[in-house]
C-alpha positions, -999 to 999 in steps of 0.1 A, spaced: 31 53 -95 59 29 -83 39 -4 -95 22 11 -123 58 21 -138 70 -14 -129 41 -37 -147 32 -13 -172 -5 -13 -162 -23 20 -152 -47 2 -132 -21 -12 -108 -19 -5 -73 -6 -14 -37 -38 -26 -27 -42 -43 -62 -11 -62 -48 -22 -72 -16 3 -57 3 -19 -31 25 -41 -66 29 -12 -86 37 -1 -61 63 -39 -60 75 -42 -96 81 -6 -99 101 -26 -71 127 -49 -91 129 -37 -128 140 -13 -107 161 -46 -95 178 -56 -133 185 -23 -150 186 -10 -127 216 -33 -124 251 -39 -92 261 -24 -57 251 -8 -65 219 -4 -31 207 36 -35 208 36 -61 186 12 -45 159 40 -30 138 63 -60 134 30 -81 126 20 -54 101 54 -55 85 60 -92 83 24 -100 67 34 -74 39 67 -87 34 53 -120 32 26 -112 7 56 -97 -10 75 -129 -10 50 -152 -20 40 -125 -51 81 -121 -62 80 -162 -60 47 -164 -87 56 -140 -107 90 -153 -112 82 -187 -121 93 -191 -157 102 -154 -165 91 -125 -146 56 -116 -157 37 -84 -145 5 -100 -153 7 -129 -131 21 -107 -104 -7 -86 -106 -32 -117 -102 -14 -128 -78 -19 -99 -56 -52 -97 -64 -59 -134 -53 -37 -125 -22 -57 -96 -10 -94 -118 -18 -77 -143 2 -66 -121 31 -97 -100 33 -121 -127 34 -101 -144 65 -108 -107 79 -143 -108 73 -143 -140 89 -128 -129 119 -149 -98 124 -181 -117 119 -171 -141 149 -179 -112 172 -148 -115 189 -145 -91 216 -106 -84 207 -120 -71 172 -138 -44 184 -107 -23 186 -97 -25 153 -135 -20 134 -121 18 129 -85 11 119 -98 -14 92 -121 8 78 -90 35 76 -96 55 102 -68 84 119 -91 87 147 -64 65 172 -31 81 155 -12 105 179 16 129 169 46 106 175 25 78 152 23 105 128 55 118 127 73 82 125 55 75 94 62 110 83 98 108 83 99 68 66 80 82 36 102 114 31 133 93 37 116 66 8 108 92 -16 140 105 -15 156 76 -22 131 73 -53 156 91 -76 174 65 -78 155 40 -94 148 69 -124 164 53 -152 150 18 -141 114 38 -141 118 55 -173 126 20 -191 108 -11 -172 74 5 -190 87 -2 -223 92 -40 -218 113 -65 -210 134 -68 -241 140 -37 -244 148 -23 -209 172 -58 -211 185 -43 -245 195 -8 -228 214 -29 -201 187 -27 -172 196 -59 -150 155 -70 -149 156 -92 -112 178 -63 -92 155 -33 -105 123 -53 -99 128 -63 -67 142 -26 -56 108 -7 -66 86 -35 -52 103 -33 -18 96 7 -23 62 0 -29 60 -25 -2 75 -7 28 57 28 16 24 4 17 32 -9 49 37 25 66 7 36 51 -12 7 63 -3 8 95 -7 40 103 -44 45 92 -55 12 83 -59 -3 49 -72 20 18 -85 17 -15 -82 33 -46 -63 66 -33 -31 46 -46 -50 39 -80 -62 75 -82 -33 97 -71 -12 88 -99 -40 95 -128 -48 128 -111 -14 133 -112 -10 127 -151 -41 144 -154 -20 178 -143 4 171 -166 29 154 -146 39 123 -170 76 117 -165 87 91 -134 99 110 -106 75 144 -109 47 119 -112 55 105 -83 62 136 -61 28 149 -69 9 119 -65 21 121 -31 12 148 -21 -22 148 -40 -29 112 -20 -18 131 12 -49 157 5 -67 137 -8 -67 116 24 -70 150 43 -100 166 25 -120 130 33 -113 129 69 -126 166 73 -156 156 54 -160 127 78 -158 147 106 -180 175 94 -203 157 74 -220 138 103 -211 156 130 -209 150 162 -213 116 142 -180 102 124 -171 84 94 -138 68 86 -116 88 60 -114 51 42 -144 48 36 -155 85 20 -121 83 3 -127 52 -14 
């Protein structure tokens, strides 16, 4: 909801923007770059790939005027880029992959309660600072001249929702891997129910991604069973 409200685009997404990629990939090299256990290191890899990817998005999009559409491409050419390095590595047959083949594929088969909790309380404690960007949510959509017409300060309000978007993503990521679609398809389902306005929108598109996510990691288990298959996967 976040980044579709911000470019204007209802096909926009986290994933779209390479941020659950970015955050992927940092995993990742942390999984070859450090010997051993590396599982203390996982989140501050995670975090620093997607503020990177955020970084390197914020600096081509703002080259000669902010423009939605080239940060949209650029995300896009960020995650292409980051996945196929990913692919790479998992093709090597490297045996420090094999722990990881699950989490990529967006699995919650290795998340414990503390794990779960942690990531519980960032996203409540981000979504209810979400009410604050309102006004900036309600009149980014209608353009640039006009949201700078009503006295919106474009850079400030830009860079506050993306850094939303990218710690929500990051969170997300980390927790249960990287996923696509859900945060493509939680806010249409959300419109679809007649939630249109910012901040309802939103609220329910959380908690319809939440299910969403729940519903396909019972089907995983269930489906197959004693045989399981990632929640990823069936959800995307």
């Amino acid at each position: 909801t976040l980044i579709q409200k911000l470019t204007g685009n209802p096909m926009a997404s986290p994933e779209v923007l390479g941020i659950s990629s970015g955050a992927s990939f940092g995993v990742v090299i942390m999984m070859f770059i450090v010997p051993g256990n590396a599982l203390a290191w996982l989140l501050p890899a995670g975090s620093l790939g997607a503020a990177a990817t955020l970084l390197l998005i914020l600096i081509v999009a703002g080259r000669g005027g902010f423009s939605p559409g080239r940060m949209l491409l650029a995300g896009i050419a960020l995650s292409t880029a980051f996945t196929t390095v990913i692919t790479m590595l998992l093709a090597s047959g490297d045996p420090r992959m094999r722990g990881l083949l699950a989490w990529i594929s967006g699995s919650t088969y290795s998340v414990d309660g503390p794990q779960a909790l942690g990531t519980t309380v960032i996203a409540l404690v981000l979504i209810a600072l979400t009410p604050l960007c309102r006004r900036w949510l309600m009149i980014l959509p209608l353009g640039s001249v006009t949201a700078r017409a009503l006295g919106v300060a474009l850079a400030p309000s830009r860079l506050a929702i993306l850094l939303l978007a990218a710690i929500m993503t990051a969170a997300a990521t980390l927790t249960v891997g990287p996923l696509s679609f859900v945060g493509l398809m939680a806010p249409h389902m959300a419109r679809m129910l007649g939630f249109r306005r910012a901040i309802p929108q939103l609220f329910i598109a959380a908690i319809l991604g939440g299910l969403l996510m729940v519903f396909a990691d019972w089907c995983g288990r269930m489906l197959l069973f004693p045989n399981q298959i990632p929640a990823g996967l069936l959800a995307t």
